[in-house]
C-alpha positions in Angstrom: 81.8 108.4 121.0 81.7 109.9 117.3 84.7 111.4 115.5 85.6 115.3 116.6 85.5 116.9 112.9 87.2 119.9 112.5 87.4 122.2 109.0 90.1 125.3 108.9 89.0 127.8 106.6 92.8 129.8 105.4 93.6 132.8 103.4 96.9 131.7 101.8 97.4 134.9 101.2 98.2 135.9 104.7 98.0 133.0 107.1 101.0 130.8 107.8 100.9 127.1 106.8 99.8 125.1 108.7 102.8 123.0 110.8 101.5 119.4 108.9 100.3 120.7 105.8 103.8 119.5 103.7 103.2 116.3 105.4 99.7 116.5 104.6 100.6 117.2 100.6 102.9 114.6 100.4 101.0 112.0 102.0 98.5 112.6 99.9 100.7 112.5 96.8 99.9 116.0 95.1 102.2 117.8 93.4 103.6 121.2 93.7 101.0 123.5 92.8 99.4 122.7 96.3 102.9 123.5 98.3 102.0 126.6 99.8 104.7 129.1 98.5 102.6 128.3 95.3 99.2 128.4 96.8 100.0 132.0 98.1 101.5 133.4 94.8 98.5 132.1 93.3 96.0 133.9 95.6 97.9 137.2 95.6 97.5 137.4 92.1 93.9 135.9 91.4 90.5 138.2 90.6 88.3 136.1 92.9 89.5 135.7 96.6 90.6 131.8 97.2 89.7 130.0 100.3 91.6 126.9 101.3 90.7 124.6 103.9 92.3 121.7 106.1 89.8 118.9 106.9 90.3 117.5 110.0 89.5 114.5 111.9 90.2 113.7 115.8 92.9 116.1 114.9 94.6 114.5 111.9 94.5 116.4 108.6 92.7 114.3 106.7 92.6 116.2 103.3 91.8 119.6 102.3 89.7 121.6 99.4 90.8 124.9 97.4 87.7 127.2 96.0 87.6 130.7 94.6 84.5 132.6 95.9 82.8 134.5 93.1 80.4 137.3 93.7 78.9 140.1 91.2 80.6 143.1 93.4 84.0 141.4 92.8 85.7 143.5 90.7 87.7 142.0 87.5 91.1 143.1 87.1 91.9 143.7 90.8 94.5 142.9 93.4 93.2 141.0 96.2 92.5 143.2 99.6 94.3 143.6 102.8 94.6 141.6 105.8 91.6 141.3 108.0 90.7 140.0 111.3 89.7 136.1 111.1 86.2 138.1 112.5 86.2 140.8 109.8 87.4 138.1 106.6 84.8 137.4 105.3 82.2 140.6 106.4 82.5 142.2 103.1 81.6 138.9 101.1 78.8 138.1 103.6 76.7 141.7 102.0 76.7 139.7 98.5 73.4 139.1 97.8 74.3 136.1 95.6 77.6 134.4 95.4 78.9 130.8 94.4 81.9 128.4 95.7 83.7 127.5 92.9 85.8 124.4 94.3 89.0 123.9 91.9 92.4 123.7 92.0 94.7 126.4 91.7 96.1 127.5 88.5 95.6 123.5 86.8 93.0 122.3 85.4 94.3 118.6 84.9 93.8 118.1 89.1 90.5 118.3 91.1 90.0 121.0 93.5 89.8 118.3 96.8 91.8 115.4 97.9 92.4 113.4 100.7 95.1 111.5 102.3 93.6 108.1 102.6 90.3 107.5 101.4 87.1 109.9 100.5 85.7 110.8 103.3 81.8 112.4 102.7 81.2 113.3 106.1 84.1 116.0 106.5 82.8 117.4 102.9 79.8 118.0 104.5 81.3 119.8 107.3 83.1 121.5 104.9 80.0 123.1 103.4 78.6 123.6 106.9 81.5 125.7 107.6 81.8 128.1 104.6 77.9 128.5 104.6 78.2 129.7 108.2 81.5 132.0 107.5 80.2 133.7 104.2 76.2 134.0 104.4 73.1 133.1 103.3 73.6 135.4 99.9 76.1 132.3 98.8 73.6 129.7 97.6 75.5 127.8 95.8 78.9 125.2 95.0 80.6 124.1 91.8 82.4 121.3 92.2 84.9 121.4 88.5 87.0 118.3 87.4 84.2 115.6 88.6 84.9 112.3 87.0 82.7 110.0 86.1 80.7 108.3 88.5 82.1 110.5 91.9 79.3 112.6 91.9 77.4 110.1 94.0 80.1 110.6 96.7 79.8 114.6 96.7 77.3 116.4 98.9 74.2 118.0 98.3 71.5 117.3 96.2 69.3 118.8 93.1 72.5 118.6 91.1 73.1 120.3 87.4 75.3 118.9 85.5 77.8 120.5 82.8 80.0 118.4 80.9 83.4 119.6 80.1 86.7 118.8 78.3 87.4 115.5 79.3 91.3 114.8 80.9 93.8 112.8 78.9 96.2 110.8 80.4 99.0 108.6 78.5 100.1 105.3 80.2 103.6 104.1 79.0 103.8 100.2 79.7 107.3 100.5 77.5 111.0 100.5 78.2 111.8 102.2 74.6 110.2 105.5 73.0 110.3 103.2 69.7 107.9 100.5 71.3 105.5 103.9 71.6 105.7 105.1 68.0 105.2 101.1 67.2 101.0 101.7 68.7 100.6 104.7 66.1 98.7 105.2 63.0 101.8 104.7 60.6 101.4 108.6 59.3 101.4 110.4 62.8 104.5 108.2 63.1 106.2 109.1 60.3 105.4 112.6 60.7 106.7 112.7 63.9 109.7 110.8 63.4 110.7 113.3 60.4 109.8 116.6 63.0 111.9 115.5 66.0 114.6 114.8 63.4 114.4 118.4 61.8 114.2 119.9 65.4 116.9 118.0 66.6 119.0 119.3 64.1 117.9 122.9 63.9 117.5 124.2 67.7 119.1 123.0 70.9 115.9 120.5 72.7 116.7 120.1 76.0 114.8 118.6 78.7 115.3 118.6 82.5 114.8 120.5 85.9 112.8 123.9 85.2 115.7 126.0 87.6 118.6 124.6 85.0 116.7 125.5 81.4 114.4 128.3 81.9 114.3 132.0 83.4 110.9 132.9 85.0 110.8 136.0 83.2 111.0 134.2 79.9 108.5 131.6 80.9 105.9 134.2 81.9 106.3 135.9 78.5 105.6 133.1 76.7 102.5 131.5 78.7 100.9 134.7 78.7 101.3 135.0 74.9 99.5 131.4 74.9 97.0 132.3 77.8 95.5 135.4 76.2 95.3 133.6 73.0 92.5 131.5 74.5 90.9 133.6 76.9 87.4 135.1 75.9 84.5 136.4 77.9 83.4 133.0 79.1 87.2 132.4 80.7 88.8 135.7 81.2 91.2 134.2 83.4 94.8 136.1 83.3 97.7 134.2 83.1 99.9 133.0 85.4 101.5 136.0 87.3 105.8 136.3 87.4 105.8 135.3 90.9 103.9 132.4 90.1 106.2 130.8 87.9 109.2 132.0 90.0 108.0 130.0 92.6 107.1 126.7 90.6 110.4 127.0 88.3 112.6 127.1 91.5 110.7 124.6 93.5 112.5 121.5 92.4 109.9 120.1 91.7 108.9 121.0 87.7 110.4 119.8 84.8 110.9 121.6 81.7 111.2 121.0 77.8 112.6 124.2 76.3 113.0 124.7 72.3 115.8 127.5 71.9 117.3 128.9 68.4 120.7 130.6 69.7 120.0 131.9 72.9 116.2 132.8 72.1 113.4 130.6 73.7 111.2 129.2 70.9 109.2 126.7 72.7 108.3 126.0 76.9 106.5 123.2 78.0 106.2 123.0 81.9 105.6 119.9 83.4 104.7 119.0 87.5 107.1 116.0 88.5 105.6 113.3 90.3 106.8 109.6 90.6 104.6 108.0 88.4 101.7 110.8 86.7 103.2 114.0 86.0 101.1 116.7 84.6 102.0 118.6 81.8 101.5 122.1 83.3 101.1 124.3 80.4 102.5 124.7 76.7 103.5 128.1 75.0 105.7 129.0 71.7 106.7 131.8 69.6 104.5 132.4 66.3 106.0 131.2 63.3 105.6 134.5 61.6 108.1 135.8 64.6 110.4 133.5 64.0 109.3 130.6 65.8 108.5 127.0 64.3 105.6 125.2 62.6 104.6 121.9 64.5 106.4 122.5 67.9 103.7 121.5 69.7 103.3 118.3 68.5 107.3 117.6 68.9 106.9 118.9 72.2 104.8 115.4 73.2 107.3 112.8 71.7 110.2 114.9 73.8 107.8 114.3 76.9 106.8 110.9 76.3 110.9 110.2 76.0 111.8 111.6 79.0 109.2 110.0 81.0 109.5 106.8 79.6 113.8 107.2 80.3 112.9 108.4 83.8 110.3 105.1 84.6 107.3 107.6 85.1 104.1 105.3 84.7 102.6 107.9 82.6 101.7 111.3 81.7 98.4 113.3 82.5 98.3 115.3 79.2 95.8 118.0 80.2 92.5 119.3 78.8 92.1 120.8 75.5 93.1 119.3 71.9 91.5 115.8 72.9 91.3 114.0 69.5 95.5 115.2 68.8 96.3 113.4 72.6 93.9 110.5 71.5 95.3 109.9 68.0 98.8 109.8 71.0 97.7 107.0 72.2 96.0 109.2 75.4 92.9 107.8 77.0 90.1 110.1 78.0 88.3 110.3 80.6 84.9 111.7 80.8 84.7 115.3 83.3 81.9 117.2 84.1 81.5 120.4 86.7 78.8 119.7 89.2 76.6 122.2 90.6 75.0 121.8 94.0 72.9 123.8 96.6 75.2 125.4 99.4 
């Protein structure tokens, strides 16, 4: 007798958690941003409405994918809608005459939008497309699977794939007991450069490094990554930042770290990062302008104060995030080659 296959299709916005998603998370080994306290904040606040669902086999959660469905009538710049019936959820979405599955993780781009607990498992991906076809409509014709890595999109569904590359991911292993046998792999200048920064820093401002909930107010947080956020956003990503009960949540999970650059009492520099026993993900970065008082060259100081902390704390590595490749490269960062994946629904 074949495996019973099961796929749960949840508004985070408004149904509970399931009683073995935690388990589920941990198992799995993802961080925080898919506890979900932080997976409803998220949805509350996003333009496009997000779908999560629990992938199930003979009644085991197996693994689960996140996806924001995006449809012309979806208005920019609004609130998500009310609660509906599980019959009536998806009715409005299933008038779209054209829509599209965008499969990614929640508010970080540095993890994929689907994971599982053991090992990939193609069939319930299949039966997860079966299932959001059969909830949303024929107008949704298609799915974009973001983050792939090189060589996994053989073991996606679907075929008559186009493929767009996109910034690749760097992560930094540290094989080293000391922050010195680091700087020892540089190019002698970056060294030096960075040595004389953290120096200057360390005399200047107070750099301190540590749980988020013991350095940083979420109120000051979501100042400063919005200020960074809308820096970068343009008509091609017109994503808004992070919303205050977003970062409330994440900064008193326990489970984020923070470097904080303050002059006085006034925050200067943030860097959020997503603990985890051996990879943690540098979350996000933001700083004060040097022409309001903030400093040049924070944000490179801002990776050696990393690097030392998880390198003291016996962390494997770091996963350094998209964006700024050849700066994390000249670090020492590998990278590794991402694309986004679209695929028939």
């Amino acid at each position: 007798m074949g495996a019973r296959m099961k796929v749960e299709l949840l508004d985070p916005r408004h149904d509970p958690e399931p009683g073995d998603w935690e388990e589920l998370r941990r198992a799995a080994g993802q961080r925080v941003t898919w506890r979900w306290d932080l997976l409803r904040a998220y949805a509350w606040a996003a333009q496009a409405p997000v779908v999560l669902a629990v992938l199930r086999r003979d009644g085991r959660a197996a693994g689960a994918v996140a996806a924001s469905l995006r449809a012309p009538r979806l208005r920019r710049g609004r609130y998500a809608g009310p609660r509906r019936s599980p019959a009536g959820r998806y009715a409005g979405l299933r008038r779209s005459p054209a829509g599209v599955v965008d499969v990614h993780a929640p508010g970080n781009r540095s993890q994929k939008g689907w994971w599982w607990r053991d090992g990939h498992d193609p069939e319930l991906l299949t039966a997860y497309l079966r299932a959001v076809r059969r909830a949303l409509g024929p107008g949704w014709r298609s799915t974009v699977w973001r983050e792939v890595s090189e060589g996994e999109d053989a073991l996606l569904p679907g075929p008559l794939r186009l493929r767009i590359p996109t910034a690749p991911l760097a992560r930094l292993a540290l094989p080293w007991p000391r922050l010195d046998d680091w700087y020892a792999v540089l190019d002698p200048r970056r060294r030096d450069s960075l040595r004389r920064r953290a120096k200057t820093f360390a005399a200047e401002l107070s750099v301190r490094v540590g749980p988020a909930r013991d350095l940083v107010g979420a109120d000051e947080a979501a100042r400063l990554r919005a200020e960074n956020d809308l820096k970068h956003r343009s008509r091609l990503s017109p994503a808004p930042p992070l919303p205050l009960p977003y970062l409330e949540t994440l900064i008193g999970s326990g489970e984020s770290v923070a470097l904080t650059y303050r002059d006085g009492g006034r925050l200067l520099g943030l860097s959020l990062i997503l603990d985890h026993p051996d990879w943690p993900v540098c979350l996000s970065w933001g700083a004060v302008p040097p022409e309001e008082g903030g400093r040049k060259h924070l944000y490179f100081d801002g990776y050696v104060r990393m690097i030392e902390w998880a390198i003291r704390s016996g962390r494997r590595g770091l996963v350094l995030g998209k964006g700024q490749a050849e700066v994390k490269r000249d670090l020492g960062a590998e990278l590794r080659p991402s694309s986004a994946l679209a695929v028939p629904l």
